[in-house]
Wavefront OBJ file of the C-alpha trace (Angstrom):
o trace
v -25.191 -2.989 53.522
v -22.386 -5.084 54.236
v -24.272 -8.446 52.912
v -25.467 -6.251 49.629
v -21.835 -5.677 49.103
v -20.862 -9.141 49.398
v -23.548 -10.512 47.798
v -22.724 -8.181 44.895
v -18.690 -9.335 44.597
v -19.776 -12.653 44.507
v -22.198 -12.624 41.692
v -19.410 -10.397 39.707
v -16.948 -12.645 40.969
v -19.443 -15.874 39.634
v -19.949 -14.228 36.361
v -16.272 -13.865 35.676
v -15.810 -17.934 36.528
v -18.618 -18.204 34.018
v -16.755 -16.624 30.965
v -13.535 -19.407 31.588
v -15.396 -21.822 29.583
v -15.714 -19.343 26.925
v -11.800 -19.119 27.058
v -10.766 -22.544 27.122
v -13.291 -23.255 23.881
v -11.765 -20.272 22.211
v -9.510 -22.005 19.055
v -6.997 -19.110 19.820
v -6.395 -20.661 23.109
v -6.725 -24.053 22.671
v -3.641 -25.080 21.534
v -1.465 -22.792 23.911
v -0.874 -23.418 27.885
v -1.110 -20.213 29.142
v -1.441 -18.966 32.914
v -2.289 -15.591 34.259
v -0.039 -13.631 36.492
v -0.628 -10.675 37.858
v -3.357 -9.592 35.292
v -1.243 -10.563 32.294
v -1.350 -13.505 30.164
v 1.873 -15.739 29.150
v 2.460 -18.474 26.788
v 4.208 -21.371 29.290
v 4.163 -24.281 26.911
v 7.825 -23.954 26.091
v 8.395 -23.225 29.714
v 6.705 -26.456 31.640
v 9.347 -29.212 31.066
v 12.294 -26.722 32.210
v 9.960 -25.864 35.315
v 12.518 -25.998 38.032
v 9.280 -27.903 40.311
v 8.779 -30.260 38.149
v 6.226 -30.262 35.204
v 2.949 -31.807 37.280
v 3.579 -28.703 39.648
v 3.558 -26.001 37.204
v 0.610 -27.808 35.467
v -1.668 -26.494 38.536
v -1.225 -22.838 36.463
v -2.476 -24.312 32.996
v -5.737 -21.963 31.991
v -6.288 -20.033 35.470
v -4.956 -16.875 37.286
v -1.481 -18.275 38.759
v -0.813 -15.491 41.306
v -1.550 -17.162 44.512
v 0.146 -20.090 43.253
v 3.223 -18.969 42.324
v 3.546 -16.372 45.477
v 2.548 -18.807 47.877
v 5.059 -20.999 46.497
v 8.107 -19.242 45.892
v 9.640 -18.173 48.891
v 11.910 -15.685 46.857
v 9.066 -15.056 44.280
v 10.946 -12.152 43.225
v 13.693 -13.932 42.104
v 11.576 -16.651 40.638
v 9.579 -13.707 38.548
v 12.691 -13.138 36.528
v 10.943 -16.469 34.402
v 8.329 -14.361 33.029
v 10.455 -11.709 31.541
v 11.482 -14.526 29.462
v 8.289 -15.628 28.565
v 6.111 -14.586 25.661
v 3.327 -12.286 26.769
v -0.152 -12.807 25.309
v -1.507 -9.319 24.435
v -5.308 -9.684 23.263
v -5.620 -12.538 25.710
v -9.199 -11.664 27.063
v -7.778 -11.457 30.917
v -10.671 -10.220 32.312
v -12.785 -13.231 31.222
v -10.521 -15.112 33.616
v -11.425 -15.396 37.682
v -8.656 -13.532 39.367
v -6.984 -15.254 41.853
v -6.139 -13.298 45.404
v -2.568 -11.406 45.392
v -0.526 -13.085 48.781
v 2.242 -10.453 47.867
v -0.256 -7.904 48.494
v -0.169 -9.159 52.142
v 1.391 -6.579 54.445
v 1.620 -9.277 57.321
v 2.572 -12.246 54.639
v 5.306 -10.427 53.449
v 6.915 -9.050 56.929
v 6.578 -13.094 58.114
v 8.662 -14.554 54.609
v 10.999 -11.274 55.296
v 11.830 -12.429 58.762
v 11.613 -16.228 57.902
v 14.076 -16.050 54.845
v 16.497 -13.595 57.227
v 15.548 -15.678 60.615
v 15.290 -19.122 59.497
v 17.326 -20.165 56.271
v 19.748 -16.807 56.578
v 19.709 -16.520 52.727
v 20.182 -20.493 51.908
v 17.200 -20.852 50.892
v 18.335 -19.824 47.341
v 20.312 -23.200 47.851
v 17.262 -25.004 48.349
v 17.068 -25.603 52.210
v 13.508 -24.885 52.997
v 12.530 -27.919 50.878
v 15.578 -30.163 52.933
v 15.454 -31.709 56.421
v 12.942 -33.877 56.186
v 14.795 -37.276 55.208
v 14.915 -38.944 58.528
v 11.184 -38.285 58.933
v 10.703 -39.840 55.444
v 12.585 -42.843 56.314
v 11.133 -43.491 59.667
v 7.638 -43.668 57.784
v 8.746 -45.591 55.003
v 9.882 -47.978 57.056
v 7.031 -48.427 59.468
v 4.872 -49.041 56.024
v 7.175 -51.426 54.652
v 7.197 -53.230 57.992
v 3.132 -52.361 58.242
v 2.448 -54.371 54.910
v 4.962 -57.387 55.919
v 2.974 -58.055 58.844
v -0.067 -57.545 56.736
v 0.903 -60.046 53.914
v 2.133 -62.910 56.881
v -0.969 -62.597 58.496
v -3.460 -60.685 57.369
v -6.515 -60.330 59.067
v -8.322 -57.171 60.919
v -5.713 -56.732 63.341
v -2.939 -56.689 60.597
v -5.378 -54.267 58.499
v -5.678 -51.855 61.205
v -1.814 -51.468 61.810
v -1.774 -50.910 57.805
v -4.285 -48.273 57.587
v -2.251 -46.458 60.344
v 1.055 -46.627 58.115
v -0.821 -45.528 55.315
v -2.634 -42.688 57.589
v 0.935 -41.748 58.483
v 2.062 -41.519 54.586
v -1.318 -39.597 54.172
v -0.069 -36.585 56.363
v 3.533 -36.556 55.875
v 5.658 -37.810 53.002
v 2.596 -37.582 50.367
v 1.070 -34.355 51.482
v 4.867 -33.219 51.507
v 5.599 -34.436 48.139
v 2.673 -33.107 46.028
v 3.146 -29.850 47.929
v 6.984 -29.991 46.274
v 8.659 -29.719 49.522
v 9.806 -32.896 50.552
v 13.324 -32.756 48.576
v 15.293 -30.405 46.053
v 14.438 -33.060 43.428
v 11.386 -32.634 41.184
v 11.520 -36.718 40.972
v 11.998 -37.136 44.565
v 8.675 -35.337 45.666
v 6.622 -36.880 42.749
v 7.414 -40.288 43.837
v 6.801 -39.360 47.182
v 3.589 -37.941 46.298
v 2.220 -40.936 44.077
v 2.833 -42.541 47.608
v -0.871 -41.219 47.697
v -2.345 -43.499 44.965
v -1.124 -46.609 46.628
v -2.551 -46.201 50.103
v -5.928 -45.269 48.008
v -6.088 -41.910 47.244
v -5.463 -40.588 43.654
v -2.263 -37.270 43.912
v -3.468 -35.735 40.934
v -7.064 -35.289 42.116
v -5.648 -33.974 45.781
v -3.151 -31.304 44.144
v -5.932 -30.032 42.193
v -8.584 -30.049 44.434
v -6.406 -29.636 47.985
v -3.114 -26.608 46.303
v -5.753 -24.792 44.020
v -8.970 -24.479 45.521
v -8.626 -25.050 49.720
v -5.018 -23.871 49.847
v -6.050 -20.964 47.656
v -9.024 -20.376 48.875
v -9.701 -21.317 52.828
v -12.662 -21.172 54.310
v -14.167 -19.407 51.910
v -18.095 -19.510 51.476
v -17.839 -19.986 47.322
v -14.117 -21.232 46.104
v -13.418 -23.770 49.160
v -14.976 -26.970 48.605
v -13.507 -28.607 51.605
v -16.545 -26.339 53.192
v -19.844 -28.520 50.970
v -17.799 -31.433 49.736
v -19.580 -33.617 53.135
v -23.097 -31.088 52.803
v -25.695 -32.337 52.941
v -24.338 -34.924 55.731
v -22.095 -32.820 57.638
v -22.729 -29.002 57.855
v -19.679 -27.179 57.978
v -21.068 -23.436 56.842
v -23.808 -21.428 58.005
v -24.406 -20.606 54.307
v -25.731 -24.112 53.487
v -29.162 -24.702 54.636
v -29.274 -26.550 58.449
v -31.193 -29.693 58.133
v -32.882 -31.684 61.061
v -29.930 -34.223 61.977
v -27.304 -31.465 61.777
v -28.118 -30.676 65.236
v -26.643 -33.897 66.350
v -23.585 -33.851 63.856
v -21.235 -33.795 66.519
v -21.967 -37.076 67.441
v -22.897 -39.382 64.140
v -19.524 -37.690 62.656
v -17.666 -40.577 64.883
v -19.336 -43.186 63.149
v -19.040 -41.200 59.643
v -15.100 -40.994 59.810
v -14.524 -44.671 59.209
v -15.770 -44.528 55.519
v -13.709 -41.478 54.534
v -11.510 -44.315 52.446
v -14.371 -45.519 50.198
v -15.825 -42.274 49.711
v -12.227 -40.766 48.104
v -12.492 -44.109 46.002
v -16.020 -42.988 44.450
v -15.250 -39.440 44.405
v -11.774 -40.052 42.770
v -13.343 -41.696 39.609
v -16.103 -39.623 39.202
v -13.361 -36.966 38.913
v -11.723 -38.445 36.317
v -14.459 -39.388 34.292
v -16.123 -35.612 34.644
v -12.258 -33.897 34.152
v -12.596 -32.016 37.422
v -12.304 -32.407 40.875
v -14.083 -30.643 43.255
v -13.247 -27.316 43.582
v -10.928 -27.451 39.985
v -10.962 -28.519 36.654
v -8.536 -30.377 35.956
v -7.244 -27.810 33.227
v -3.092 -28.942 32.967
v -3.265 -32.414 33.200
v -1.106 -34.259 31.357
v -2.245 -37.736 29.561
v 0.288 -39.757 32.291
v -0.941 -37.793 35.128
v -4.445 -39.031 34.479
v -3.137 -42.151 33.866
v -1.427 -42.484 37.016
v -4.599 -42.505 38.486
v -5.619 -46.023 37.108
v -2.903 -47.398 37.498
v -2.533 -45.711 41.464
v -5.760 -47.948 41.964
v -4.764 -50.624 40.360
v -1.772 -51.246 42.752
v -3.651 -49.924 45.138
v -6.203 -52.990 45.621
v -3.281 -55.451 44.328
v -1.558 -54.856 47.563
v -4.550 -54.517 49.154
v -6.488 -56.960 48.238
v -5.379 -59.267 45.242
v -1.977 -59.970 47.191
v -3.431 -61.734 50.543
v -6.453 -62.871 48.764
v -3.791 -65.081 46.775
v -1.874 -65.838 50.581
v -4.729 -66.403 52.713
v -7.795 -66.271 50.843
v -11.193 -63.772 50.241
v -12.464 -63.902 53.679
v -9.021 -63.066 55.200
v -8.421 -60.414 52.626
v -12.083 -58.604 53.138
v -11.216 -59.349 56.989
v -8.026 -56.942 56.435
v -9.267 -54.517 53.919
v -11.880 -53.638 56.538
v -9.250 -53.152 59.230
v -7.403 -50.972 56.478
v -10.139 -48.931 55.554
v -11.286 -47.655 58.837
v -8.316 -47.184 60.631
v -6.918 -45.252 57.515
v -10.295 -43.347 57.421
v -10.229 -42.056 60.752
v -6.566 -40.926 60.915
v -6.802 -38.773 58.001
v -10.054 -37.368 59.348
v -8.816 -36.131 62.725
v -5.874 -34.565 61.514
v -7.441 -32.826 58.510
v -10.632 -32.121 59.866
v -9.697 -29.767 63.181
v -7.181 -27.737 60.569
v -10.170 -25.544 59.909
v -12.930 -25.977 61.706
v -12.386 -24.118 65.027
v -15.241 -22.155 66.047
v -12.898 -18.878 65.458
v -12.101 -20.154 61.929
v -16.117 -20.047 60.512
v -17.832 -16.922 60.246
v -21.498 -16.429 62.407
v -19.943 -18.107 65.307
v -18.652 -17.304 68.521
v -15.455 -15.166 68.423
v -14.863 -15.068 64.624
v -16.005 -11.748 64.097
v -12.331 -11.099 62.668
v -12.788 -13.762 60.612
v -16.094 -12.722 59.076
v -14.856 -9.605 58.023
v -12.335 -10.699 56.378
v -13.963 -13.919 54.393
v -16.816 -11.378 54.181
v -14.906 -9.141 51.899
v -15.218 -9.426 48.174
v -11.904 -11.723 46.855
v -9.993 -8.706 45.112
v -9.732 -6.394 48.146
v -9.578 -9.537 50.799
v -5.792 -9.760 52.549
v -5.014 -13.198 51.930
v -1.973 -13.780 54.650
v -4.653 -12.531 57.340
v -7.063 -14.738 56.024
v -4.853 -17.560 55.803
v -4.259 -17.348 59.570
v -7.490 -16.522 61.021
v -9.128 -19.935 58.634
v -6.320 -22.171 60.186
v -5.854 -23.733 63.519
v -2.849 -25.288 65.240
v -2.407 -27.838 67.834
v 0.920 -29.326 69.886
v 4.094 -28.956 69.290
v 7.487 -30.441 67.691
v 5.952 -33.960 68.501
v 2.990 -34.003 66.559
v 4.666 -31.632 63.787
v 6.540 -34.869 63.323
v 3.497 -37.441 63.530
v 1.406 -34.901 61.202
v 4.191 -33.426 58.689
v 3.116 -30.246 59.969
v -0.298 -30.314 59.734
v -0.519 -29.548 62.787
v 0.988 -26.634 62.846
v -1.803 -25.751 60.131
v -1.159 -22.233 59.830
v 2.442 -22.321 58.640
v 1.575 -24.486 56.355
v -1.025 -22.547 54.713
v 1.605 -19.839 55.064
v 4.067 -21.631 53.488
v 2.978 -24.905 51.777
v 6.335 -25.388 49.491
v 8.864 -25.828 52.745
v 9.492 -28.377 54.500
v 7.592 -29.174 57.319
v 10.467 -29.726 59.709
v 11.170 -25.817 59.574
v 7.456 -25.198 60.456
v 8.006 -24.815 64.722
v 10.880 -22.123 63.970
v 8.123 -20.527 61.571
v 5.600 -20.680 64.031
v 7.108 -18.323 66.825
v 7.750 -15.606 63.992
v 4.087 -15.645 63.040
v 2.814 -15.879 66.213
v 4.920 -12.933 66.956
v 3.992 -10.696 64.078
v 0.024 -11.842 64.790
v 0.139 -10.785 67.701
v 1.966 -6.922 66.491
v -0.932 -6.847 63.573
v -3.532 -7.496 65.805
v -4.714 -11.097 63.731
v -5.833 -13.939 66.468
v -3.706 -16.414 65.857
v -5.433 -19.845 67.037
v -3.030 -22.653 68.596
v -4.408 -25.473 71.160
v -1.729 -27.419 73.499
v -2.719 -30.936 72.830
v -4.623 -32.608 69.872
v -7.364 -33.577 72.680
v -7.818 -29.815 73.403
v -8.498 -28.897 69.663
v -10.530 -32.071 69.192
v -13.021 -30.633 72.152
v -12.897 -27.574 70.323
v -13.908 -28.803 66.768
v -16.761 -30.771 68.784
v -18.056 -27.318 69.778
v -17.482 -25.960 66.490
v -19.664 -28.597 65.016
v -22.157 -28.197 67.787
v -22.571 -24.609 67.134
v -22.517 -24.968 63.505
v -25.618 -27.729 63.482
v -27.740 -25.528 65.863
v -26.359 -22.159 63.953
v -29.356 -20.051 61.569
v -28.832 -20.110 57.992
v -27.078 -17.171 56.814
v -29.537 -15.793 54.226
v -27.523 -13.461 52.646
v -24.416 -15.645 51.389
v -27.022 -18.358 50.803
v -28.412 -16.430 48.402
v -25.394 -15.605 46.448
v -24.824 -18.829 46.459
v -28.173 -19.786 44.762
v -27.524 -16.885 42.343
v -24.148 -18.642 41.446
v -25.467 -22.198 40.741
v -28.887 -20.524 38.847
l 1 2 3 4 5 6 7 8 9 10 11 12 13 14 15 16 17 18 19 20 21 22 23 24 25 26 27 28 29 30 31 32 33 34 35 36 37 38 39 40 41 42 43 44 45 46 47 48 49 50 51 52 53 54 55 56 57 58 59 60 61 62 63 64 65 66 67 68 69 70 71 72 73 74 75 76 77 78 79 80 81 82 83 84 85 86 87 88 89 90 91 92 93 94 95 96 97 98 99 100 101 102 103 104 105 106 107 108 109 110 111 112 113 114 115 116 117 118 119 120 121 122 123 124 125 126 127 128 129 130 131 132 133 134 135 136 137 138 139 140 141 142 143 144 145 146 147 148 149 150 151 152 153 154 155 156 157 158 159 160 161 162 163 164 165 166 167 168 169 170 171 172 173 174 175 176 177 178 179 180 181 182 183 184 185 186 187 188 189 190 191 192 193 194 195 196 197 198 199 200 201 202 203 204 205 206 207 208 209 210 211 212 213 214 215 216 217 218 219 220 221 222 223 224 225 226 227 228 229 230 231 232 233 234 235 236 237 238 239 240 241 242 243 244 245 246 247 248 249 250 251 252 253 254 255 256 257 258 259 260 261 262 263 264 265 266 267 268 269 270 271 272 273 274 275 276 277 278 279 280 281 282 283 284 285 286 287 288 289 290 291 292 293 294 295 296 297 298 299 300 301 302 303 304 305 306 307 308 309 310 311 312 313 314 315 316 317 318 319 320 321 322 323 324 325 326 327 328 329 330 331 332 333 334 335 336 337 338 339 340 341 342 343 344 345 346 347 348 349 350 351 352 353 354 355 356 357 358 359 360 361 362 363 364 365 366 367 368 369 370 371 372 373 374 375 376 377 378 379 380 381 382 383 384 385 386 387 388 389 390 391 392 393 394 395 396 397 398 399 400 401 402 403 404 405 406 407 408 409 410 411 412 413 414 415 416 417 418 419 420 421 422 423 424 425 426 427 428 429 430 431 432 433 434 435 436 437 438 439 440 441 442 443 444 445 446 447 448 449 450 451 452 453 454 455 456 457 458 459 460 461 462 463 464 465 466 467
């Protein structure tokens, strides 16, 4: 009964993404930027360069449903709905042909955590902008270890040189970029985009990761159909029980060590292919502006200047292949250890052992689904104030998914609030002691998931979807 049900949302809820194209062709349509809150449609073309974000944020709402967006981001989204009063309302706009995104505000446990969080934590100052300040020191000590990284690098580059690179550049990866495209690095619109286009020059591409990172896995985590972080590495890695289990899965836990190193050139293929095809995974690419695609050219282009071109020039080809190598890897396996055990605990991933909770909830069709409690039971956390420094927060994974638009040096006063209001709901609430203790756990998680039967039912839907 229960996979009947689900299987049933999901082909409703696939049909609906079907009909967007028929929107976005529409002539009526194609000349306005319009978003979707709430189940009604508003004309925010006049709207985007006053957006107090910044216009490359509010571009993430162009031509979908912007609910989860906008309440996820807007710690006062109250206040911040006052805007669309003042916007022009598009009556005949065909809403329904539109996938509807989940409603955080609906969240009975999301909204007693911001209530105690805006009365706890910023005492009302957040209307002056504090949640997206006290991160400056942190930004500096980075920036500094990467300008120091790449002076060593240029002197004498090498392998050695290109490994301490790829760790500054791992280091901008979690904190100051993921920060900045996530708007919550400074007050200033400017400030976090710069910040954020740090991402283009260690090798990644910020307007592919906001779309594909803020509106489908932020949105959408750990879920079966709209998170792509769960198939972007199928057929390699297995990281759902709905995609088929193939032979070498059962010893995943073990090749994904010698996987990790290459996560650098694969963002370089998949970042291109994006462009060219005008969606990332998990997005189209619907509110992108002529400079932000731009950007991402020229992001590569200074990218393998300073990477390449630069010490090639100093010390020659085989020193700079010597140092890109070093780059690459180290890079590669920073930013997979601290992205990849956000999500995958055994208790985050339906069909395994202890996420019951969890299955229930990811199990239940996207319009009825609670999306705080989801949000927590998909997320893990490790440490403590020490690696919420090291990580930007990431470690503290839950907060963040919680609250992706404040700063991330608020995030260990966040956590005891949720923790405590978890624990009143009822909602497991996952947090490991060390980063070693959550790396043993994803290595069970990935154990269980390359052994675990195909789950038939979701699999299905799935097929349905694609067919």
């Amino acid at each position: 009964m229960v996979a009947a049900q689900v299987a049933a949302g999901k082909l409703a809820l696939a049909a609906a993404q079907e009909q967007v194209q028929d929107v976005h062709s529409d002539p009526r349509w194609a000349a306005i930027k319009w978003t979707i809150y709430r189940g009604i449609a508003y004309d925010i073309t006049s709207f985007i360069p006053r957006h107090p974000g910044g216009e490359w944020l509010v571009n993430l709402a162009v031509g979908r449903d912007c609910t989860a967006l906008f309440e996820s981001y807007h710690l006062r989204h109250d206040i911040a709905l006052q805007a669309f009063g003042k916007l022009p309302q598009l009556a005949d706009f065909p809403v329904h042909a539109v996938a509807r995104a989940p409603y955080p505000g609906d969240s009975k446990l999301y909204s007693d955590i911001k209530q105690r969080v805006r009365k706890e934590v910023f005492e009302g100052r957040e209307a002056r902008g504090w949640h997206r300040q006290g991160a400056e020191l942190a930004a500096a000590a980075v920036l500094s270890f990467a300008v120091a990284s790449y002076v060593l690098y240029a002197r004498y580059t090498g392998w050695l040189a290109g490994l301490v690179l790829g760790i500054a550049g791992g280091w901008i990866g979690v904190t100051i970029q993921h920060c900045g495209n996530h708007g919550a690095m400074s007050t200033t619109p400017l400030i976090n985009n710069l910040l954020g286009l740090c991402n283009d020059l260690i090798g990644g591409a910020s307007l592919m990761w906001r779309y594909h990172h803020q509106v489908s896995h932020h949105i959408h985590t750990n879920d079966q159909e709209l998170d792509e972080d769960v198939c972007s590495c199928y057929p390699l890695l297995r990281f759902d029980t709905r995609l088929p289990r193939r032979a070498w899965h059962a010893w995943q836990h073990l090749y994904i060590w010698v996987a990790y190193p290459f996560m650098h050139l694969a963002f370089q293929l998949g970042d291109f292919n994006s462009l060219l095809q005008g969606r990332t995974v998990g997005a189209e690419l619907l509110g992108a502006s002529t400079l932000e695609k731009a950007s991402v050219l020229l992001g590569k282009a200074a990218h393998y200047a300073l990477l390449l071109a630069v010490p090639a020039l100093l010390h020659g080809i085989p020193a700079a292949l010597a140092g890109a190598a070093g780059y690459s890897i180290s890079l590669s396996i920073v930013l997979a250890v601290v992205f990849f055990v956000s999500h995958n605990m055994p208790e985050n991933k339906p069909n395994l052992t202890g996420a019951d909770e969890t299955k229930k909830v990811l199990y239940t069709p996207l319009t009825e689904r609670d999306w705080g409690v989801q949000q927590v039971l998909a997320s893990a956390n490790w440490g403590g104030v020490v690696g919420n420094f090291f990580t930007g927060g990431l470690n503290l994974q839950v907060e963040h998914h919680l609250f992706p638009a404040i700063s991330f040096v608020h995030y260990p006063a966040i956590a005891r609030i949720v923790a405590e209001e978890c624990a009143a709901a009822g909602v497991h609430y996952v947090h490991h002691p060390t980063l070693g203790s959550v790396l043993r756990r994803f290595v069970t998680c990935l154990k269980e998931l390359g052994s675990a039967p195909d789950d038939t039912a979701a699999a299905a839907a799935l097929k349905a979807k694609a067919a």
